[in-house]
mmCIF file of the N, C-alpha and C atoms, coordinates in Angstrom:
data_MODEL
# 
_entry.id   MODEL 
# 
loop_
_atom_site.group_PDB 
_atom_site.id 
_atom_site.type_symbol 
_atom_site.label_atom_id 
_atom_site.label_alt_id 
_atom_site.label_comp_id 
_atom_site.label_asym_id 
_atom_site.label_entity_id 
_atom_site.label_seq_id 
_atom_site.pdbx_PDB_ins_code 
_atom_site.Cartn_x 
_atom_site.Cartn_y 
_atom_site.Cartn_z 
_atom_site.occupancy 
_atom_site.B_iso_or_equiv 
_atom_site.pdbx_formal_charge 
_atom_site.auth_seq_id 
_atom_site.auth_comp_id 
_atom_site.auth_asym_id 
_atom_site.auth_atom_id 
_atom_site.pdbx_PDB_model_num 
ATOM 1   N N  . UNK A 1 1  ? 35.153 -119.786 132.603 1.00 0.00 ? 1  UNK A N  1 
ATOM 2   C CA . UNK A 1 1  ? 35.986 -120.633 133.423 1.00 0.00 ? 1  UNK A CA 1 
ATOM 3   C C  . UNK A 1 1  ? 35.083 -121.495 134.287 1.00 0.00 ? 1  UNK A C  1 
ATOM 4   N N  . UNK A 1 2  ? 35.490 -122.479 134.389 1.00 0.00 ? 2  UNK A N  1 
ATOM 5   C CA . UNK A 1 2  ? 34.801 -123.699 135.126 1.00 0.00 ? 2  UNK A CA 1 
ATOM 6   C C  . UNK A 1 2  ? 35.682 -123.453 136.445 1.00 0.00 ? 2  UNK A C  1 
ATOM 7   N N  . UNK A 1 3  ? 34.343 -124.126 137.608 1.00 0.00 ? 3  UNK A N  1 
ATOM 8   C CA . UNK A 1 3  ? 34.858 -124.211 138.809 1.00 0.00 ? 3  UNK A CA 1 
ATOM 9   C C  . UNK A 1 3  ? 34.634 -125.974 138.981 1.00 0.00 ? 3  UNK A C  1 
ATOM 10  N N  . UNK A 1 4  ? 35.348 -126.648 139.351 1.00 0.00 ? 4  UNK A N  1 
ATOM 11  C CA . UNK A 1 4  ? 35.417 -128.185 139.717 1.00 0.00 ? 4  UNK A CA 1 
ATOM 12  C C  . UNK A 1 4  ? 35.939 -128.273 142.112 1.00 0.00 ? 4  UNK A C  1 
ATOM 13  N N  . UNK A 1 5  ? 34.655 -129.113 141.995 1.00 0.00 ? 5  UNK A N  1 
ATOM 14  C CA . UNK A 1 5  ? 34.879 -129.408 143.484 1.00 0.00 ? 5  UNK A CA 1 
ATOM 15  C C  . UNK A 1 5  ? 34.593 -130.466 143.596 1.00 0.00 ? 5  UNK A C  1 
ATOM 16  N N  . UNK A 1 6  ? 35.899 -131.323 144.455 1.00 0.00 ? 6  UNK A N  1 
ATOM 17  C CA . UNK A 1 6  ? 36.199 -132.615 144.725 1.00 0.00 ? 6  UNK A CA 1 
ATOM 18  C C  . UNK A 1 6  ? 36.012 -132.803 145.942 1.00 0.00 ? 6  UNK A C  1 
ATOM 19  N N  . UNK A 1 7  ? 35.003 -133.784 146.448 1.00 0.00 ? 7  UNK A N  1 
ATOM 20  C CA . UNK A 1 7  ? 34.571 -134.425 147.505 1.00 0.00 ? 7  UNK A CA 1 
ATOM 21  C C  . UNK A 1 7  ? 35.169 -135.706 147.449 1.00 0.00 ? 7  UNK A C  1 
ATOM 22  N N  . UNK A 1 8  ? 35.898 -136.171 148.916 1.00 0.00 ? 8  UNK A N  1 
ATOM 23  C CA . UNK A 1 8  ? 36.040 -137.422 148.657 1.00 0.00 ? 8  UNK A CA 1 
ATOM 24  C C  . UNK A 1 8  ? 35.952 -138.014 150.523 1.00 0.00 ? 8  UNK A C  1 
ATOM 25  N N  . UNK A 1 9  ? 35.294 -138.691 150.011 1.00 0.00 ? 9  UNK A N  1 
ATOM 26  C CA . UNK A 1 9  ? 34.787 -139.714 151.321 1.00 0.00 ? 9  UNK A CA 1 
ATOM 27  C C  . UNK A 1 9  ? 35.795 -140.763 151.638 1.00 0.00 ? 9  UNK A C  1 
ATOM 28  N N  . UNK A 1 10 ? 36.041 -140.081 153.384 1.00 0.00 ? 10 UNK A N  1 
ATOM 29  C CA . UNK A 1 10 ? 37.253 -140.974 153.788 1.00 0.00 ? 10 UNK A CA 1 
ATOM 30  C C  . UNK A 1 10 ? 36.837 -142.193 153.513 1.00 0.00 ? 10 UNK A C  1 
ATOM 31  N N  . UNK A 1 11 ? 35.572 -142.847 154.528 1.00 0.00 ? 11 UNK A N  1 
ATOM 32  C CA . UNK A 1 11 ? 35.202 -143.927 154.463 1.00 0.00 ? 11 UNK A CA 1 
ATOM 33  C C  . UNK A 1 11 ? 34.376 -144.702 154.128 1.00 0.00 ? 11 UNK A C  1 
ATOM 34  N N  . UNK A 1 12 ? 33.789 -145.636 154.105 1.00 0.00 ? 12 UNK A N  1 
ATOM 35  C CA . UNK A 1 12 ? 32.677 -146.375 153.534 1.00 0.00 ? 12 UNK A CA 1 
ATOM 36  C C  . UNK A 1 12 ? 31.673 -145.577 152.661 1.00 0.00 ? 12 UNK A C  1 
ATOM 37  N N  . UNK A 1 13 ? 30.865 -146.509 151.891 1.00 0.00 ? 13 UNK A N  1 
ATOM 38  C CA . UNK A 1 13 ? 29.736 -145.562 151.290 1.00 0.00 ? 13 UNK A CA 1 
ATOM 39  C C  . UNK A 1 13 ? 29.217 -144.688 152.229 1.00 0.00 ? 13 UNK A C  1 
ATOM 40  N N  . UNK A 1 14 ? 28.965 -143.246 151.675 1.00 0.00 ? 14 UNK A N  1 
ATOM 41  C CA . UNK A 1 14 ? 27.895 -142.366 152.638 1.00 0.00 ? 14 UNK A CA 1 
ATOM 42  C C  . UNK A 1 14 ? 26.519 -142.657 152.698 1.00 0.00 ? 14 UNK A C  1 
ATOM 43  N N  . UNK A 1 15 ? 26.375 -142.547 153.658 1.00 0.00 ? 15 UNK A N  1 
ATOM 44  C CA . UNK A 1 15 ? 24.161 -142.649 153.828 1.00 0.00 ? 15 UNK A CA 1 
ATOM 45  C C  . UNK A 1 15 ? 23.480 -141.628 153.366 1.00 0.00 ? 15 UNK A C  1 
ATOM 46  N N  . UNK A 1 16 ? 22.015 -141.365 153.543 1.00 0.00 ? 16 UNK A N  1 
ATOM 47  C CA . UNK A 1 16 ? 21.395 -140.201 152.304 1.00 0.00 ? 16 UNK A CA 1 
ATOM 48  C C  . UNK A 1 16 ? 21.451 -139.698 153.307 1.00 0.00 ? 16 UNK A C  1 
ATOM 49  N N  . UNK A 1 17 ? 21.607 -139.153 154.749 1.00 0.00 ? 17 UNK A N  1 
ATOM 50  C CA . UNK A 1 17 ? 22.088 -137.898 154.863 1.00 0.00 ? 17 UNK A CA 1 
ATOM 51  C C  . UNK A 1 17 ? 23.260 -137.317 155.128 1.00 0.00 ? 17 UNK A C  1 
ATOM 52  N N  . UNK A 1 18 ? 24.479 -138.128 155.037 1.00 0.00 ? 18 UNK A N  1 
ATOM 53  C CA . UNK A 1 18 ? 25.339 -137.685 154.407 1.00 0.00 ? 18 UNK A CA 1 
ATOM 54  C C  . UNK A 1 18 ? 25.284 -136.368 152.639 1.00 0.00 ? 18 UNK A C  1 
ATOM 55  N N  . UNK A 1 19 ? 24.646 -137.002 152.070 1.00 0.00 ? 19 UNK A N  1 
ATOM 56  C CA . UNK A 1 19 ? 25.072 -136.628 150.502 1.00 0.00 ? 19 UNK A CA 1 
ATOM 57  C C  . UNK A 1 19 ? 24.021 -136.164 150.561 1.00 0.00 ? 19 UNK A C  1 
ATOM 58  N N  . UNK A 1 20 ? 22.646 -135.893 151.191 1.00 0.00 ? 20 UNK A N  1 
ATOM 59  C CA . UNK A 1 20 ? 21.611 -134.749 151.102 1.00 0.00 ? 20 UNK A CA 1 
ATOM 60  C C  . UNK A 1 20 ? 23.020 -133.360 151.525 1.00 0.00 ? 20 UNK A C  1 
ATOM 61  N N  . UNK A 1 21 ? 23.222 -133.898 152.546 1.00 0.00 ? 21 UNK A N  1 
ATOM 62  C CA . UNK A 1 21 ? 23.951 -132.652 153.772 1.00 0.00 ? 21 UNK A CA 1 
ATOM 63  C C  . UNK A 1 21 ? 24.972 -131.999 152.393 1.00 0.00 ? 21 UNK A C  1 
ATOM 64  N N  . UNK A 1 22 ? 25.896 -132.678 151.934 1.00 0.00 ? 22 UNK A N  1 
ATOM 65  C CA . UNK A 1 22 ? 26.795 -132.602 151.029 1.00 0.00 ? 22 UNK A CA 1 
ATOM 66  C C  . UNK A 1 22 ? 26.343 -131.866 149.747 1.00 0.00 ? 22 UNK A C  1 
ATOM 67  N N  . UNK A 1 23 ? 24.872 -132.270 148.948 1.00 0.00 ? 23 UNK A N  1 
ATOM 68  C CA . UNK A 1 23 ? 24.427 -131.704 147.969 1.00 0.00 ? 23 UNK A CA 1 
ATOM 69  C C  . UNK A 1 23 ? 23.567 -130.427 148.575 1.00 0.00 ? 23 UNK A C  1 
ATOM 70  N N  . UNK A 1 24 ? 23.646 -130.265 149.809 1.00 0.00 ? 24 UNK A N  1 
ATOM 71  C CA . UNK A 1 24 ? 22.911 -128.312 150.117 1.00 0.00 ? 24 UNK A CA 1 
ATOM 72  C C  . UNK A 1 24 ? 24.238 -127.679 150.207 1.00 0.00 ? 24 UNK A C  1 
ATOM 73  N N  . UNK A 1 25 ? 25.431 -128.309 150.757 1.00 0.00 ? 25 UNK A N  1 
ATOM 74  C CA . UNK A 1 25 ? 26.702 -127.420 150.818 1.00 0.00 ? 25 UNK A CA 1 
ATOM 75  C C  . UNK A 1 25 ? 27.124 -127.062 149.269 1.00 0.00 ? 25 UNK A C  1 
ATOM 76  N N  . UNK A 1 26 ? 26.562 -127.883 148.053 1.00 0.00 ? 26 UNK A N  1 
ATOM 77  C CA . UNK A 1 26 ? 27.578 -127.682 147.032 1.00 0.00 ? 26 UNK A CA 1 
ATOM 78  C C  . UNK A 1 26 ? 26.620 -126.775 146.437 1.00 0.00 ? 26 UNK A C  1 
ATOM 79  N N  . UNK A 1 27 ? 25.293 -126.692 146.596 1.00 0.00 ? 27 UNK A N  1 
ATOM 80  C CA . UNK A 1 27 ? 24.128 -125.798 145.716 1.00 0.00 ? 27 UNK A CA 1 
ATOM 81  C C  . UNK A 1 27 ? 24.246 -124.402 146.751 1.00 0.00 ? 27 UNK A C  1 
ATOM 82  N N  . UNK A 1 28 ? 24.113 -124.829 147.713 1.00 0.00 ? 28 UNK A N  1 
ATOM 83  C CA . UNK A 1 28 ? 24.589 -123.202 148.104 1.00 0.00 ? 28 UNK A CA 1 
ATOM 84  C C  . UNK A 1 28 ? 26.143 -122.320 147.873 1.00 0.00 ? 28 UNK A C  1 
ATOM 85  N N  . UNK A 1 29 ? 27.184 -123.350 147.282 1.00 0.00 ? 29 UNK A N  1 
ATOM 86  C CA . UNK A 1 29 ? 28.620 -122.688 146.778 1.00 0.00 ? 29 UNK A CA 1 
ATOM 87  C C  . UNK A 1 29 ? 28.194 -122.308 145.298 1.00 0.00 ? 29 UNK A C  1 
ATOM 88  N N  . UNK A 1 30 ? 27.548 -123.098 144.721 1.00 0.00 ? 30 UNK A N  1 
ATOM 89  C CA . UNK A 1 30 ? 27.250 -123.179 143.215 1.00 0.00 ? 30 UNK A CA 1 
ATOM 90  C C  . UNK A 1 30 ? 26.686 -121.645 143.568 1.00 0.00 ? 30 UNK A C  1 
ATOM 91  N N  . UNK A 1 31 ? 25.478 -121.314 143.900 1.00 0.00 ? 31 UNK A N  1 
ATOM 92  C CA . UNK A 1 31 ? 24.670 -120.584 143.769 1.00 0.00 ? 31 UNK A CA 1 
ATOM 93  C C  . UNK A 1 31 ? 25.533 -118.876 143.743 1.00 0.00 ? 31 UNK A C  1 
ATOM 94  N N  . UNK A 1 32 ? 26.176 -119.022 145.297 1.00 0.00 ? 32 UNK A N  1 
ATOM 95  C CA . UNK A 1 32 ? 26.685 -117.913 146.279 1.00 0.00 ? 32 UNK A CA 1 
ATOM 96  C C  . UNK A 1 32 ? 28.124 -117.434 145.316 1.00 0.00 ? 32 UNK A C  1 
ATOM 97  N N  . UNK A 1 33 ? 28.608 -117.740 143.940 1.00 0.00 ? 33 UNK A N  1 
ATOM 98  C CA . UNK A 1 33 ? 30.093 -117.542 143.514 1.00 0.00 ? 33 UNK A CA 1 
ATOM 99  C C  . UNK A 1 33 ? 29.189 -116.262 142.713 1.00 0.00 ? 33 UNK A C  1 
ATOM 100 N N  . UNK A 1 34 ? 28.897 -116.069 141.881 1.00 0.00 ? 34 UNK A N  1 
ATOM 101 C CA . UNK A 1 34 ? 28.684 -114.764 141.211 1.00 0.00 ? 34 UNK A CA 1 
ATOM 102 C C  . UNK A 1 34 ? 27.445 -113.889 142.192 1.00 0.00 ? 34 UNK A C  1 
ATOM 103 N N  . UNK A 1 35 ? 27.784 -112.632 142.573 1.00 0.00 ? 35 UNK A N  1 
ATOM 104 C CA . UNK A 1 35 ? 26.557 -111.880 142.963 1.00 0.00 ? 35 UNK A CA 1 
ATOM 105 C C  . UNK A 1 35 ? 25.676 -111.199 142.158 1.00 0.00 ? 35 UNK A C  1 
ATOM 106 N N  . UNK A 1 36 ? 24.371 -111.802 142.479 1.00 0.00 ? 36 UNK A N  1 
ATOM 107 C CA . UNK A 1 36 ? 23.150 -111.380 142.076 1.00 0.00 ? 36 UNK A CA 1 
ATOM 108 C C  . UNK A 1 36 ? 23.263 -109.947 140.776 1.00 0.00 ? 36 UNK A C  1 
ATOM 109 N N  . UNK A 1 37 ? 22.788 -110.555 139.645 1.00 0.00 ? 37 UNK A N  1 
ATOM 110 C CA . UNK A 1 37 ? 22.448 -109.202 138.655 1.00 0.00 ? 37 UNK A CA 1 
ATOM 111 C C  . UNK A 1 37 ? 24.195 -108.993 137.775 1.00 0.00 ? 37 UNK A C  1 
ATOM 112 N N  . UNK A 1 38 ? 25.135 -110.230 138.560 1.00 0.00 ? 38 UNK A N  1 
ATOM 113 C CA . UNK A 1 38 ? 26.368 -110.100 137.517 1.00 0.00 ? 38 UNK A CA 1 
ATOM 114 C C  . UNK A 1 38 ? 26.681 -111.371 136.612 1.00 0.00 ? 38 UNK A C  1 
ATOM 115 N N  . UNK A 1 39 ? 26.208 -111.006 135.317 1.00 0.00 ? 39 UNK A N  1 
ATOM 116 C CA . UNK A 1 39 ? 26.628 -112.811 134.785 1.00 0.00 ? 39 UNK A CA 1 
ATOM 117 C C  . UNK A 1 39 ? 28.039 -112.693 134.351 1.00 0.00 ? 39 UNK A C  1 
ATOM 118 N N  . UNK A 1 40 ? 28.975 -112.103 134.422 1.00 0.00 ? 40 UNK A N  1 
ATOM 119 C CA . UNK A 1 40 ? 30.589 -112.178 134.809 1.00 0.00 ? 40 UNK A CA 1 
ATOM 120 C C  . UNK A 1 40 ? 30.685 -113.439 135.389 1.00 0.00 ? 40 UNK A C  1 
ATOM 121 N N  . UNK A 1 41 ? 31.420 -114.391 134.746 1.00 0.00 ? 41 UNK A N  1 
ATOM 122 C CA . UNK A 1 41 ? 32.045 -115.815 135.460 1.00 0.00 ? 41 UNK A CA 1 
ATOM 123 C C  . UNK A 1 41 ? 32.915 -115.184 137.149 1.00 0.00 ? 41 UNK A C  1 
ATOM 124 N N  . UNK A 1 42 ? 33.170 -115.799 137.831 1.00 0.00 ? 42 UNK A N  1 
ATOM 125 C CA . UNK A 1 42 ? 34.092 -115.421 138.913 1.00 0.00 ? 42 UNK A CA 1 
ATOM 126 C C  . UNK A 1 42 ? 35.400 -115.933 137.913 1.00 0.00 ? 42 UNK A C  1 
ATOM 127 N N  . UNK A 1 43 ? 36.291 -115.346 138.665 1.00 0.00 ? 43 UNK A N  1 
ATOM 128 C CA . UNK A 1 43 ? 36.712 -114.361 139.348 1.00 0.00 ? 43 UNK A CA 1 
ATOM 129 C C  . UNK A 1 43 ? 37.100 -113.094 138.886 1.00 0.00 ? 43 UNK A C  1 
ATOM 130 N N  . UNK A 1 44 ? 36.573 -113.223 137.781 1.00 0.00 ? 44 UNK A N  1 
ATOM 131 C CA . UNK A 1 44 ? 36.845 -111.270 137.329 1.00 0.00 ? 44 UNK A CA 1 
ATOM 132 C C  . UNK A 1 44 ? 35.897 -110.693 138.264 1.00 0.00 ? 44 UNK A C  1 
ATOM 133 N N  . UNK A 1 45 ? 34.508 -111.000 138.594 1.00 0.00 ? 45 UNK A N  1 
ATOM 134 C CA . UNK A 1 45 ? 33.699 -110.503 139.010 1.00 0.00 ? 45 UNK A CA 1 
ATOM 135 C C  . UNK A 1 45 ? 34.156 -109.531 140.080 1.00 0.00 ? 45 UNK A C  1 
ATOM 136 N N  . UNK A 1 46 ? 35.442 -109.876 141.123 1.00 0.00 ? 46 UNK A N  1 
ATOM 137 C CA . UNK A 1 46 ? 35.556 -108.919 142.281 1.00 0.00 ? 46 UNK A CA 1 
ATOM 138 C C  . UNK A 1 46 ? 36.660 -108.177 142.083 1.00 0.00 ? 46 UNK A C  1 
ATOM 139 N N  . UNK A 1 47 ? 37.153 -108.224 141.110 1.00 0.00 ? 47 UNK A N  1 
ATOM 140 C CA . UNK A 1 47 ? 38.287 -107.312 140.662 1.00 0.00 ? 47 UNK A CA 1 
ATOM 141 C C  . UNK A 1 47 ? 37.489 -105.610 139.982 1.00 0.00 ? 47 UNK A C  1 
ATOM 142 N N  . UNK A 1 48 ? 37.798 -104.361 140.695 1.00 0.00 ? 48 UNK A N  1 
ATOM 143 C CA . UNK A 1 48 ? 37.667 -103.492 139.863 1.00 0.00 ? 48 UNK A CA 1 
ATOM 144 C C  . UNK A 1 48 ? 37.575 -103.066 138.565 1.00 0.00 ? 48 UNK A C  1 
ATOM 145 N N  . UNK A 1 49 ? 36.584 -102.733 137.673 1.00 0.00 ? 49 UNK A N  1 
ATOM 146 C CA . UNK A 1 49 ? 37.222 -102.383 136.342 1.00 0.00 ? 49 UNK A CA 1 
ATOM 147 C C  . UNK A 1 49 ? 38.516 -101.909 135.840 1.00 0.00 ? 49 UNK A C  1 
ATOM 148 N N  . UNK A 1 50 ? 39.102 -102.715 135.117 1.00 0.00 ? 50 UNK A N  1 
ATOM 149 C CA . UNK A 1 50 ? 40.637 -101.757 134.973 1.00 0.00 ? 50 UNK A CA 1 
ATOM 150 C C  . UNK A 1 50 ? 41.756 -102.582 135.619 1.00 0.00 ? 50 UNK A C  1 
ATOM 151 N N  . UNK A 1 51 ? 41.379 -103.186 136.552 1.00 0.00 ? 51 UNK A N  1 
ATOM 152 C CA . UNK A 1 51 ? 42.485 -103.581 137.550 1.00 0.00 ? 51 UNK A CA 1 
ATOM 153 C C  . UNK A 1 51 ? 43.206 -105.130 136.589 1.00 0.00 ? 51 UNK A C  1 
ATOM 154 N N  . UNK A 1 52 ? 44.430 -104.980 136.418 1.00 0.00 ? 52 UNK A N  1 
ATOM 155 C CA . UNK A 1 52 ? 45.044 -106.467 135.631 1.00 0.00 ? 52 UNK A CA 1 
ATOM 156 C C  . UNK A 1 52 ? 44.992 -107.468 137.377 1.00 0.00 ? 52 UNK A C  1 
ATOM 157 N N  . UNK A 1 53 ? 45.010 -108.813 136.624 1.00 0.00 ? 53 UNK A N  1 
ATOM 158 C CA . UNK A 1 53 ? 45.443 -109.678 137.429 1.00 0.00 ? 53 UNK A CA 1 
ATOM 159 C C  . UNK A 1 53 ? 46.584 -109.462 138.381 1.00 0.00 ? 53 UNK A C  1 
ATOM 160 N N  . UNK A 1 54 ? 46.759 -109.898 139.396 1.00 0.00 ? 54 UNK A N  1 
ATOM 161 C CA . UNK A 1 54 ? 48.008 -109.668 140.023 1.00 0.00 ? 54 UNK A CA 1 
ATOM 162 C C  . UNK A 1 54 ? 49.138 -110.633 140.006 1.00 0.00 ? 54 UNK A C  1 
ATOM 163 N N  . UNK A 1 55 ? 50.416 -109.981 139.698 1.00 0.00 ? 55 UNK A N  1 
ATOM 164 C CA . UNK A 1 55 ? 51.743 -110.522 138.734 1.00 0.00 ? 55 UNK A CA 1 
ATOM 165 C C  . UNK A 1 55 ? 51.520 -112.158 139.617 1.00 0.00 ? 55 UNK A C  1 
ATOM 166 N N  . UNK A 1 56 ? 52.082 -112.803 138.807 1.00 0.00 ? 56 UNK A N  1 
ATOM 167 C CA . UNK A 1 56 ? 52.205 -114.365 139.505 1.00 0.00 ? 56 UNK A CA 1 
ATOM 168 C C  . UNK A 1 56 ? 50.916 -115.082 139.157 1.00 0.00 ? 56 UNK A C  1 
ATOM 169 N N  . UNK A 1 57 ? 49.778 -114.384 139.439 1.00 0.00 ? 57 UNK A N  1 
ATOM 170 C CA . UNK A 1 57 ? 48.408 -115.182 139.107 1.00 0.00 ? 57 UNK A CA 1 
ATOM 171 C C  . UNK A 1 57 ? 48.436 -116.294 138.456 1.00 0.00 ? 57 UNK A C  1 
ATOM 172 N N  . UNK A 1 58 ? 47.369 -117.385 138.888 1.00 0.00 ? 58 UNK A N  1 
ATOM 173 C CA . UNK A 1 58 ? 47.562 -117.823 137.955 1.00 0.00 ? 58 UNK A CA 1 
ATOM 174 C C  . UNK A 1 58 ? 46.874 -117.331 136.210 1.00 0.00 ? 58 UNK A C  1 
ATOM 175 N N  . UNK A 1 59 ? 45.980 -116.564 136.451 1.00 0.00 ? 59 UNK A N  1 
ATOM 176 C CA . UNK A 1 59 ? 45.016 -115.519 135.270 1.00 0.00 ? 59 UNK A CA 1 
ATOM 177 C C  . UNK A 1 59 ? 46.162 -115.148 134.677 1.00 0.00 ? 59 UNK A C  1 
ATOM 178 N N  . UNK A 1 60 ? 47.127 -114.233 135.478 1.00 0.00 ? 60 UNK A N  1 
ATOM 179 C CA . UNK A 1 60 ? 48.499 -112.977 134.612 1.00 0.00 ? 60 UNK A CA 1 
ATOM 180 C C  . UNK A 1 60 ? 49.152 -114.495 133.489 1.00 0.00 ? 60 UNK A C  1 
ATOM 181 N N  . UNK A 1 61 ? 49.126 -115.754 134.347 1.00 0.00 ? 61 UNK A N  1 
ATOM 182 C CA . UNK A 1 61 ? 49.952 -116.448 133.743 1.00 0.00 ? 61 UNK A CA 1 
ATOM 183 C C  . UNK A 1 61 ? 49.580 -116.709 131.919 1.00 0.00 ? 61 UNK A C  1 
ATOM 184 N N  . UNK A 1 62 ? 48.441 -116.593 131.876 1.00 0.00 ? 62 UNK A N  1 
ATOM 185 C CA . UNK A 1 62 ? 47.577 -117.220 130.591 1.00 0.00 ? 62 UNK A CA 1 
ATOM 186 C C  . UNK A 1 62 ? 47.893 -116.698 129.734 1.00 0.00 ? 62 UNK A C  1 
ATOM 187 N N  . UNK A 1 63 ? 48.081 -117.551 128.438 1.00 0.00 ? 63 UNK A N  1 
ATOM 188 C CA . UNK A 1 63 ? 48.115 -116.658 127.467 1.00 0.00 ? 63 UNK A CA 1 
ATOM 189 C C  . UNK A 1 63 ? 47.029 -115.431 126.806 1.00 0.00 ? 63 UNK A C  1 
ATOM 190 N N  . UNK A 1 64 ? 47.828 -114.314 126.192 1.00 0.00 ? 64 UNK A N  1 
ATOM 191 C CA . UNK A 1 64 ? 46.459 -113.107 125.734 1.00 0.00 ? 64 UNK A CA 1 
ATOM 192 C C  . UNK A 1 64 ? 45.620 -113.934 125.322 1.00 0.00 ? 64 UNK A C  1 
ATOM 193 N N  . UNK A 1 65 ? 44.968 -114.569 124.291 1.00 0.00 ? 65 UNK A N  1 
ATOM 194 C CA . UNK A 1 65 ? 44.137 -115.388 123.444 1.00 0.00 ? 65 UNK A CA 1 
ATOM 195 C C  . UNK A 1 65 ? 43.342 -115.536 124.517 1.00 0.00 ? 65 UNK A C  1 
ATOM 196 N N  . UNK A 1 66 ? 44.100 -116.451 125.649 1.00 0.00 ? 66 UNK A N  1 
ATOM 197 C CA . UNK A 1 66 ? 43.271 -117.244 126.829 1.00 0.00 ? 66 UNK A CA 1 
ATOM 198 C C  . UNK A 1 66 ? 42.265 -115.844 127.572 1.00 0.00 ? 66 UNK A C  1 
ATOM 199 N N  . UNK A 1 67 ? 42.821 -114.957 127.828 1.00 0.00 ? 67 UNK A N  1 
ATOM 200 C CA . UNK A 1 67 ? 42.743 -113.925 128.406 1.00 0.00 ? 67 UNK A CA 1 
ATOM 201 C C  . UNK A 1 67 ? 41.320 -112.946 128.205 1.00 0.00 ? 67 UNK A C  1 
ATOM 202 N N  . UNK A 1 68 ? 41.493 -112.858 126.575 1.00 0.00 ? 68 UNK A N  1 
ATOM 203 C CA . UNK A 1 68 ? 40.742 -112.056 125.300 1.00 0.00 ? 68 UNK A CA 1 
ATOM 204 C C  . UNK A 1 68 ? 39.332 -112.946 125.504 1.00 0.00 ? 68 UNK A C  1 
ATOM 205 N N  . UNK A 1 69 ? 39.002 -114.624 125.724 1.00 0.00 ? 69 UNK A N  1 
ATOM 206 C CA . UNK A 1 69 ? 37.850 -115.171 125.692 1.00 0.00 ? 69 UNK A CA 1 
ATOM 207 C C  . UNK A 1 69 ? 37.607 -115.336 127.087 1.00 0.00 ? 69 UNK A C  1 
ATOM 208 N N  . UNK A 1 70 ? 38.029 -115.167 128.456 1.00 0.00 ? 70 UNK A N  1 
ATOM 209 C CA . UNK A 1 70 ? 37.463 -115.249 129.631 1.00 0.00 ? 70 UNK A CA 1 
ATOM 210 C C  . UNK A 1 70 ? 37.293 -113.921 129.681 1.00 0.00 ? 70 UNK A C  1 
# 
């Protein structure tokens, strides 16, 4: 599963330290989503072994197929 994050700048072009500031916030989210020593995509990663999605999810929603390859 892909994670997508949308930045959008109220106003005018940003300056480089704007989008320096902006590209350490997104490499430290990039980095900080799976913990160390788990290559498990998120978000199974913090769920217990065993444990199903919880009813409503949007995960419970997917089809098995979808389910069987994440």
């Amino acid at each position: 599963m892909t994670q997508h994050t949308v930045l959008r700048i109220e106003r005018g072009c940003p300056d480089d330290a704007e989008i320096a500031a902006l590209t350490v916030i997104l490499v430290a989210l990039q980095t900080s989503t799976v913990p160390e020593g788990n290559s498990d995509p998120a978000p199974s990663w913090w769920r217990a072994e065993g444990d199903a999605p919880a009813a409503g999810s949007w995960s419970a929603r997917q089809p098995p197929s979808w389910q069987a390859q994440h």
